[in-house]
N, C-alpha and C positions, 0 to 999 in steps of 0.2 A: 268521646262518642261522635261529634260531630265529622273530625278527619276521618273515620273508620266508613262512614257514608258519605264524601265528597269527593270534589275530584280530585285525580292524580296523575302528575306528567309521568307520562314513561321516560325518565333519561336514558340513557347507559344500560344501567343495568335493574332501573325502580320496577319491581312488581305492583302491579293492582294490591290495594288496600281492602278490596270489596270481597266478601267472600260469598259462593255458592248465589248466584246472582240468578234469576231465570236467565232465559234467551231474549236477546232482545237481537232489534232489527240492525244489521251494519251500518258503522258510523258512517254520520255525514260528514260534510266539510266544510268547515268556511278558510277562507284566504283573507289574509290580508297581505298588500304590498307594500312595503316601504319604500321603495322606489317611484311611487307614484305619487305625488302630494294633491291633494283638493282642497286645498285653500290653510289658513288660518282658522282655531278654533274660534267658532263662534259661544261657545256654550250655550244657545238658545234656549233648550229645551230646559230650562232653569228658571221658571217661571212658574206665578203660581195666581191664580185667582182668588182672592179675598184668604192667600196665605198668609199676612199679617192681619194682626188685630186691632193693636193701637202702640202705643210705643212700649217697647219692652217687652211685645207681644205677639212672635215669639223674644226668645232672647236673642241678643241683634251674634253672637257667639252662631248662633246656631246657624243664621242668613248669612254670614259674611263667610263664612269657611266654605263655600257653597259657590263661591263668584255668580252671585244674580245677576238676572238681567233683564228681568220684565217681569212686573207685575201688576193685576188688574184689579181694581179697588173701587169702590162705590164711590158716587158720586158727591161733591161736598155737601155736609150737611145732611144726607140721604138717609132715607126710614125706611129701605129695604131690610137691612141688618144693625142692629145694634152697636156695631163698631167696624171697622175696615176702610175707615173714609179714607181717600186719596191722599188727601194735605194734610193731614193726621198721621200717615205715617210716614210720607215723603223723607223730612230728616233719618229717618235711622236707616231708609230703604236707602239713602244716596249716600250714607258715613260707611254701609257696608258693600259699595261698589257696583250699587242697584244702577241700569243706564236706564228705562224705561219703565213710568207708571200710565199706563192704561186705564184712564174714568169710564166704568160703564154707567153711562149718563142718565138710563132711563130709570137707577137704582135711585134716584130720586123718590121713586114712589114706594109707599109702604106694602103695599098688597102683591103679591104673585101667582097667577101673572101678571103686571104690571095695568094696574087702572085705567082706563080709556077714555080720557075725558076730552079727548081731540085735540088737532097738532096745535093751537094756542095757547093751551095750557101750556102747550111742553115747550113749545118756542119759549117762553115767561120765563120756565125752570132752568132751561137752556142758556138763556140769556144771563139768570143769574149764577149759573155754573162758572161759566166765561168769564163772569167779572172777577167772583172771585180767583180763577186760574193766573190772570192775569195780573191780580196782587200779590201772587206767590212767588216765592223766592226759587222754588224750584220750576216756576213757568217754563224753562224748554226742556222740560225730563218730559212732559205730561202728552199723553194722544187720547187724544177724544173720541170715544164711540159711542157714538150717539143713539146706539139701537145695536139690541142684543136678543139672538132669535126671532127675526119680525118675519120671518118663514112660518115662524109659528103664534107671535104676539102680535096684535093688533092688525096684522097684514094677510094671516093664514090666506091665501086662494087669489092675494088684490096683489100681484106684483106691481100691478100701474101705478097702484096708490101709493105704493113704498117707493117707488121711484120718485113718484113726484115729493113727497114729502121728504126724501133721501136730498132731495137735490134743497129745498127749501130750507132742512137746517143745515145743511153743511154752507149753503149758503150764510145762513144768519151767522154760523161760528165765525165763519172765513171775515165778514162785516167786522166781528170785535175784535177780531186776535187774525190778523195778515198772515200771522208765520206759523199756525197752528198747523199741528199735523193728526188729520183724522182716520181714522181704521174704521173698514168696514167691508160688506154690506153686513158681516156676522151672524152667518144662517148659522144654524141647529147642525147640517151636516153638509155633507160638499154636494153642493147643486149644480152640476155641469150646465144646464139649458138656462138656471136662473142667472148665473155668474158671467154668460154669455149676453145674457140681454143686459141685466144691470152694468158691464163696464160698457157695453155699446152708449146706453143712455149716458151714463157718468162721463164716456168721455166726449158725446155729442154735445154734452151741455154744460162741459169746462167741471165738474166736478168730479172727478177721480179723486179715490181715496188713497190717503198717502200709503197708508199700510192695509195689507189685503187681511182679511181676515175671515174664518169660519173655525166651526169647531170639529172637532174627531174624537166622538161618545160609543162609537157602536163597535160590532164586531167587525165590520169592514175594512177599520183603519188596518188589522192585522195583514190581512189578504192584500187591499189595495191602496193602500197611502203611494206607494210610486206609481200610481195608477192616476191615481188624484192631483199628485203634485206636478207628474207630465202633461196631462189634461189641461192643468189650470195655466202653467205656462203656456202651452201651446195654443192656450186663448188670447194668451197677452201680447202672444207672436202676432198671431193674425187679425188681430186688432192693430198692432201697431203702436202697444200701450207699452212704453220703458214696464223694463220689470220692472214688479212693490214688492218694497219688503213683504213677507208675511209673516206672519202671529197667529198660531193655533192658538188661542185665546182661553180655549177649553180642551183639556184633552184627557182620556182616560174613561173607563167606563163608571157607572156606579156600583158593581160589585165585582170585588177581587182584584182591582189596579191598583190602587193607591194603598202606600206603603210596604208592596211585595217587588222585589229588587227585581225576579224572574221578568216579572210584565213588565215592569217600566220600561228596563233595559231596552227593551224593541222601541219603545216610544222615546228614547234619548238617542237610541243608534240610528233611526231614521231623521229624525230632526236634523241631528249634528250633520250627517250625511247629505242631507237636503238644503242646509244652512238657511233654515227657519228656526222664527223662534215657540217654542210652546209654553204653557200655564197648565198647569194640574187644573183640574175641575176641583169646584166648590161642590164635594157632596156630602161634608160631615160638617165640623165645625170650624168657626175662623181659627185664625192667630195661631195654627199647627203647621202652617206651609205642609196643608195639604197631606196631613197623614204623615208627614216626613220626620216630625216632632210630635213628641209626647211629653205631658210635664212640663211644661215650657222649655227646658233648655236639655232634654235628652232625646238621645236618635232613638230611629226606628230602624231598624234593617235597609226600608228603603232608603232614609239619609247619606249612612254609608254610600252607597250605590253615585251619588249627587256627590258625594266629596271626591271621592274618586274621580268624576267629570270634570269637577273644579281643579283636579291638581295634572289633568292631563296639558302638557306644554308642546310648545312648535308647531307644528302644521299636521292636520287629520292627512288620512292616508287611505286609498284606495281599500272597501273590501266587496268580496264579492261573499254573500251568505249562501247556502245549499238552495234558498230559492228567492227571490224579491220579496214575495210574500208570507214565505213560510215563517214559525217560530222562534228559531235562532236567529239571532240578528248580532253585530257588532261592531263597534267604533274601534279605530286607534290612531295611534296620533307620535312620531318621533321628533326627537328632539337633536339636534345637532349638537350644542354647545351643550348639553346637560349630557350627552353620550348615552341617552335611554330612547327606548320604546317602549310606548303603554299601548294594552288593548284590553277592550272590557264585550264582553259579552254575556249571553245568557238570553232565556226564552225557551220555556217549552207550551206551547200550550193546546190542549189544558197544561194543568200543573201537576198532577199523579203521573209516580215514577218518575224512574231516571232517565238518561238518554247519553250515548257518546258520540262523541267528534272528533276529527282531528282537524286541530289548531295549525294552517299552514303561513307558513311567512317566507313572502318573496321579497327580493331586492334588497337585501340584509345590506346595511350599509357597511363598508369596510372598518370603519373605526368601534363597529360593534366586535371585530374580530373573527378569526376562523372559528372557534369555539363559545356560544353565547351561551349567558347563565341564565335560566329563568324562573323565576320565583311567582306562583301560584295561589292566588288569597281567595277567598270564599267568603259571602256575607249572606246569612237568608233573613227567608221572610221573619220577622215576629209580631207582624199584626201591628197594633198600636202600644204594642209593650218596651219598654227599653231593649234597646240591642246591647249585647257586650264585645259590640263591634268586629272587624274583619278576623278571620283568623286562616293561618298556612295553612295551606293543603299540602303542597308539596314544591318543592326545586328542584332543579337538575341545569347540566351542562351538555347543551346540542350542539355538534359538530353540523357546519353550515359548508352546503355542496351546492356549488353554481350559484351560491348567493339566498339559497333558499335551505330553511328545514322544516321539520314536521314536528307538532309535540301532540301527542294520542290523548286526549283526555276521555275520563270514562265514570261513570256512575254520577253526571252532573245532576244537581237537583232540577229540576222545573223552576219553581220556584227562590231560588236563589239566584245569584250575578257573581261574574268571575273576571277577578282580574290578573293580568299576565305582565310581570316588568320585566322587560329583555335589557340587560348588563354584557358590557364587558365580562370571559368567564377572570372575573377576578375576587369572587370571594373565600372570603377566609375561615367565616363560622356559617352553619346552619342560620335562618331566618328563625324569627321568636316572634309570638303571636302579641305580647306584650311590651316588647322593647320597639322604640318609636327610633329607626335607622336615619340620620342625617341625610345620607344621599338620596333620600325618596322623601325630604320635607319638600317644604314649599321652599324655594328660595329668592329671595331677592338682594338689592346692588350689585357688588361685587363677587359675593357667594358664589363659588360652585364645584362641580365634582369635576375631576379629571380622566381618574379613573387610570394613573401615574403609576409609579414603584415605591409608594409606601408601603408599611409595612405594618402589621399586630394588630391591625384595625377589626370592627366586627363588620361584620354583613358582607354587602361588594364593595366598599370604598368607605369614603367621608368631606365633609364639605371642608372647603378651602376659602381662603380671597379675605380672610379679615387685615392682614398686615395690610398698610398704607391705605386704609379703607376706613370711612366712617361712613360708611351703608350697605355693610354685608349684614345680611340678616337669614337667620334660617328658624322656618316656624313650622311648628308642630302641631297636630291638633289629636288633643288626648281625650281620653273618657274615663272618670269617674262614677264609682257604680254607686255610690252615697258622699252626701256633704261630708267635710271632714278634710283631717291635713293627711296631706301624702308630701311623700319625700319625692323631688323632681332631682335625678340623678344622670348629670352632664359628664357622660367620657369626652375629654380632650387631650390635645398637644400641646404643648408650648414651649417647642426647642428652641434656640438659640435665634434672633432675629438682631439684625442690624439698625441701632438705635434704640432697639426696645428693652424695657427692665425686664428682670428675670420673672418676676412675677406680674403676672398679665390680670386681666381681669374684662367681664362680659358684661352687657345690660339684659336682664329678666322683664320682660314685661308678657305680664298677663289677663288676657280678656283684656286687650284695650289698652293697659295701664303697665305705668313702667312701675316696678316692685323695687329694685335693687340692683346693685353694682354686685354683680358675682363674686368672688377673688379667685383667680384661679394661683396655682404656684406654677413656679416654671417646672419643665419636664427638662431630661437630659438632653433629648437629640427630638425630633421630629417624627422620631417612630415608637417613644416609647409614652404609655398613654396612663393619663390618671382622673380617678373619678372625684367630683365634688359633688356633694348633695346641699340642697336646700327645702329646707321644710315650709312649704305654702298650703292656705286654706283652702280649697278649691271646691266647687259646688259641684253635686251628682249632678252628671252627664258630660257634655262636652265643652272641653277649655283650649283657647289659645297660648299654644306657649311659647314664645317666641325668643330667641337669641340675638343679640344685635350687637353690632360696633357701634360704638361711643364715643370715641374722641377721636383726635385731628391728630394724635400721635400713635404709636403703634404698644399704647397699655394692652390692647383687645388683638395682639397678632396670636390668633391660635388657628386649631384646625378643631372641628366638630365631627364626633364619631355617631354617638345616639346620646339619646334621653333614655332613662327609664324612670317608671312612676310605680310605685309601691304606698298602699296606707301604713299610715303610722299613726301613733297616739299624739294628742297636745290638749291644751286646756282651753276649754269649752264651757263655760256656763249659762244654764239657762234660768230664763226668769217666766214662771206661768202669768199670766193674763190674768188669772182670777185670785192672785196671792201680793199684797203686798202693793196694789196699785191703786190707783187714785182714779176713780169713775168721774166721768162727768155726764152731766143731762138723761141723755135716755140709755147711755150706756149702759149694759146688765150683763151680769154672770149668770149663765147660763150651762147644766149640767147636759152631759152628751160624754158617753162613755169611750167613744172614740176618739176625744180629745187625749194629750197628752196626762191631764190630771185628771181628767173625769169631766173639765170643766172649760169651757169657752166666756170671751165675753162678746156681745155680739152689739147690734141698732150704735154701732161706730158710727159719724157721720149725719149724713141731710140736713148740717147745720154744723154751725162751727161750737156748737156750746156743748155736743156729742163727742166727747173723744176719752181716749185710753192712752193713761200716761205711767208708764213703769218709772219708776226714782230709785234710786240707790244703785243704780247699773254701774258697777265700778271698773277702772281698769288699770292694771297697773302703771301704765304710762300714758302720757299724751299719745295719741298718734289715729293711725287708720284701722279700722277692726271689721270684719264678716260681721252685718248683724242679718242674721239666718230668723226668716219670720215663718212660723206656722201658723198657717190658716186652712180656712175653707171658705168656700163660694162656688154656689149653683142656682145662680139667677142667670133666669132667661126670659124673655122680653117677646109675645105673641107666640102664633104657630107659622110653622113649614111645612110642604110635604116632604121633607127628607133633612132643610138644614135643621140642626137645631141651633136656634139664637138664643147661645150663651152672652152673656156681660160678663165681660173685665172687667170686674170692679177693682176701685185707686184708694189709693190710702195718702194723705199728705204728713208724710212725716218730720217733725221737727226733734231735734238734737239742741238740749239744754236752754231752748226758747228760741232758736235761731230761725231765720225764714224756713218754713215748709218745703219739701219737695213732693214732686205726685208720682208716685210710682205705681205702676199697673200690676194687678194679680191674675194670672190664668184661671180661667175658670175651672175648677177639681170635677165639675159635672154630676157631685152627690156633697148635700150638706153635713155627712160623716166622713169625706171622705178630706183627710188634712195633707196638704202638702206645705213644701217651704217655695222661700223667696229669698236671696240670698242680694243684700244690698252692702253697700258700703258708705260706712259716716266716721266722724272723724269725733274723738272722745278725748275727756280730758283725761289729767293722771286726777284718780280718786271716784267721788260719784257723780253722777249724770243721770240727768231726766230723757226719756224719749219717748216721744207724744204722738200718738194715732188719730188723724180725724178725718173730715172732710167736709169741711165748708159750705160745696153745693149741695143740691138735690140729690145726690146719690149716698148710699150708705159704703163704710169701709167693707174688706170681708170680714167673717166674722177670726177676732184673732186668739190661738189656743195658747203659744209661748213665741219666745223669743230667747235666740241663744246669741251670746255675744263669744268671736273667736279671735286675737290678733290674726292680721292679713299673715305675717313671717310667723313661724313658730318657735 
């Protein structure tokens, strides 16, 4: 259904897929140049405001496939929100290739709008912010914003006052910490007359902010964002102020942005374009990156859309859209040494109906070829539902005149985002919605595609560089539509290489962790290709899967063609919570039909003499196992006018008495409502205890079953 209403390149000789259409208005156009380069990707607009919740929350899978790079998190220790604090999630934000954490300082205080108890108080909380930043390990990730909205909080109408108080803490910060770097003034929306007088003061009185900052909520960013971003530079001209970075800090509206691919897209193509950085607005709940995630560790529509950002390589590239301000908007970006072009677009809005375009590309580089192949992917909106990720629309092969072609698309959604991979015309099979193509993973070391005279391969090519290489790596990012083993199915080569055994072999490592040494066997010649499968546990939603060289000899000399992922059966057992376990203190069994047995046991926790301990959990052998937790949890902590402050609530798990670990549960947002948690511990051969508590003031969630699965199958 979906291909039958999406779009479709015209190649050669492809018909429209659409049938009996009204009349709609002549396609527009956007251009892009390849011959024009605008820098290096910055990935900016990959940012997220109180998009983490606390560690493991989201799952760090979800953030790292994503290449972050800024994020805005409440101040240490702060009673704004229940969880998002700065140096609480620092480690996972900086393991997943996070470069900037943003404190909004004044989230210190519980109430919103923020308390007013005048600027000594705050200088006090200020002061104690700083110290602690300063005993942090990740102290130079961190930018301080010391004031958030003061167009509209505590300052509404008193620019003087904000000035002078502007200047007083950033004063006091700069006294504790010499090398800090501070962002600001961060009004509500772009104030050309305020941002004029505030850098005049800031820089009359040696306080300029290191990174410029305001937000873009309204309908205006649409219309005017290049309005706003000429504006504000052309103040810093005539000022005489070095550019600052800037940090859209907040962006997106409160209804209809967040998580619809159609909308973002304009606010990722302008950023990238503008080489700013942005943050999703905090307008639902934490630890979702911002609509992006759902369930902790599955996408949303708009995800997609962000990975797709994450995997664009080389240098962005000139476009020009049908108008600066209008709807369609789009980025791209080519690659030299990878021999691709990526472009992603989309934007209708409103969102009703369709609309067409033609897709123009100028300054075609030569090594793309007289003839380029281009292959068409669609991803829409589904709200805060899981996505079941991108899927083809369509390919074709355009013949390039003067350097330039045209590809018609037509019947695009509104609401969806589209992406264009421009190849060498050298593919061999049709694109598959489900088969994950070597030559369009992520790659790194040695890794890479040629785009040469092999031969029998699927798609446009496949990755190369592992011979004499122990850092070729090529990673994949898959989606699972429920927990459970699937078969991970590696087409490769591995003909004849000089010094290497005939039988070769790969390293698997998944989410993080290395799994296994592959075995691959050897193939005849280099063009003739053979599949290995391996059966791994893997959690619904989204898994890294990655391919690597190994050793310092040429075991690992192959070539990678794809992956493919298929469910399969393996053995799985579960243990209920309210059968066969050992309660302690206030723990209770408690009936709730939504549970897996009928039955929950719940009040885990707020003491250590509270917990839930399963015995007899056997496993056939020593080693590492999925232990897949089902719970619920829907505490929330005070009122908002729009967030809701949900709690993570943690569980300290122990494994046959050993030290506890604290792992965080996403909040499910209804007390019937159970999902899992998919953790890994380490079991003996035979039976085993594993013990639920939590020591502090807080309670565990409450827990329905638990299934235990080996990692390999």
């Amino acid at each position: 259904m979906r291909r039958t209403i999406a779009a479709v390149v015209v190649a050669t000789t492809t018909a429209s897929l659409l049938t009996a259409l009204p009349a709609q208005a002549a396609p527009s156009q956007i251009t892009f140049d390849l011959a024009v380069g605008t820098g290096p990707l910055r990935y900016g607009a990959t940012g997220f405001l109180y998009g983490l919740g606390d560690e493991g929350i989201p799952d760090e899978t979800m953030l790292a496939a994503l290449k972050p790079q800024v994020t805005a998190q409440k101040a240490p220790d702060g009673l704004q929100h229940p969880n998002g604090d700065a140096l609480r999630i620092a480690p996972m934000f900086k393991r997943a290739g996070g470069r900037d954490i943003q404190i909004y300082m004044q989230d210190v205080y519980a109430q919103w709008p923020y308390e007013n108890l005048g600027i000594n108080d705050y200088l006090a909380k200020v002061e104690t912010q700083v110290r602690k930043v300063i005993a942090d390990p990740y102290r130079s990730s961190y930018v301080y914003v010391p004031f958030n909205e003061p167009d509209q909080i505590w300052y509404g109408g008193d620019l003087n006052r904000l000035l002078a108080d502007w200047k007083t803490v950033h004063q006091r910060i700069r006294s504790l910490d010499p090398g800090a770097r501070i962002a600001g003034p961060g009004f509500a929306s772009y104030r050309s007359a305020d941002l004029r007088t505030f850098l005049t003061y800031a820089r009359d009185n040696g306080v300029l902010p290191d990174v410029m900052a305001w937000h873009e909520l309204g309908d205006d960013f649409y219309s005017s964002w290049h309005l706003h971003y000429a504006d504000y530079r052309a103040i810093e001209t005539g000022l005489g102020i070095s550019p600052r970075p800037i940090t859209i800090n907040e962006y997106a509206r409160i209804n209809g942005d967040l998580g619809v691919p159609g909308n973002l897209v304009q606010y990722v193509a302008k950023f990238e374009n503008s080489k700013v950085d942005g943050c999703l607005a905090y307008w639902t709940t934490a630890g979702g990156l911002n609509d992006l995630v759902t369930r902790n560790n599955q996408a949303t529509g708009g995800w997609w859309l962000y990975k797709w950002y994450g995997d664009l390589t080389g240098n962005t590239v000139a476009v020009t859209p049908p108008s600066p301000g209008g709807p369609l908007q789009g980025l791209g970006a080519v690659d030299s040494a990878k021999r691709q072009a990526r472009i992603i677009l989309g934007g209708n809005n409103p969102a009703s109906g369709t609309y067409d375009t033609n897709v123009v590309v100028r300054g075609v580089p030569g090594y793309l070829g007289t003839t380029v192949h281009a292959t068409v992917w669609g991803v829409d909106s589904t709200g805060t539902n899981p996505s079941g990720g991108p899927y083809v629309v369509s390919e074709g092969d355009f013949s390039v005149t003067n350097g330039q072609l045209t590809m018609p698309l037509t019947g695009l959604r509104g609401q969806s985002a589209y992406q264009i991979i421009l190849t060498p015309n050298s593919d061999r099979t049709a694109a598959v919605t489900n088969r994950y193509e070597a030559e369009y993973a992520v790659l790194g070391g040695s890794a890479r595609v040629t785009y040469g005279t092999g031969t029998g391969y699927s798609g446009t090519y496949f990755t190369e560089g592992y011979g004499a290489s122990s850092t070729a790596s090529t990673r994949f990012v898959v989606t699972a539509p429920s927990d459970g083993y699937y078969n991970l199915s590696l087409r490769y080569s591995a003909g004849p290489y000089t010094g290497a055994p005939a039988a070769r072999s790969i390293r698997l490592r998944v989410n993080g962790s290395n799994l296994t040494d592959v075995a691959l066997p050897g193939t005849a010649d280099w063009n003739t290709w053979n599949t290995v499968t391996t059966k791994v546990y893997l959690p619904a939603g989204i898994s890294r899967v990655e391919y690597n060289a190994h050793t310092s000899d040429d075991r690992d000399a192959v070539n990678l063609d794809y992956l493919g992922v298929a469910a399969t059966s393996g053995t799985v057992t579960a243990y209920e919570a309210e059968s066969g376990t050992t309660l302690g203190g206030t723990a209770v069994v408690t009936a709730d039909s939504a549970a897996s047995g009928g039955r929950y046991v719940g009040w885990v926790g707020a003491g250590a003499a509270n917990t839930l301990r399963f015995t007899g959990v056997t496993a056939p052998a020593a080693g590492r196992y999925r232990l897949v937790v089902g719970y619920a949890n829907a505490e929330v902590v005070g009122d908002h006018a729009y967030n809701n402050n949900i709690v993570d609530r943690y569980a300290e798990i122990s494994v046959n008495g050993a030290a506890p670990k604290k792992y965080y549960f996403r909040n499910t947002l209804a007390w019937n409502t159970y999902r899992t948690r998919v953790v890994d511990v380490d079991l003996v051969a035979g039976a085993n205890t594993i013990t639920f508590g939590n020591a502090s003031a807080g309670y565990a969630p409450n827990i329905d079953r638990i299934q235990i699965a080996a990692v390999l199958g």
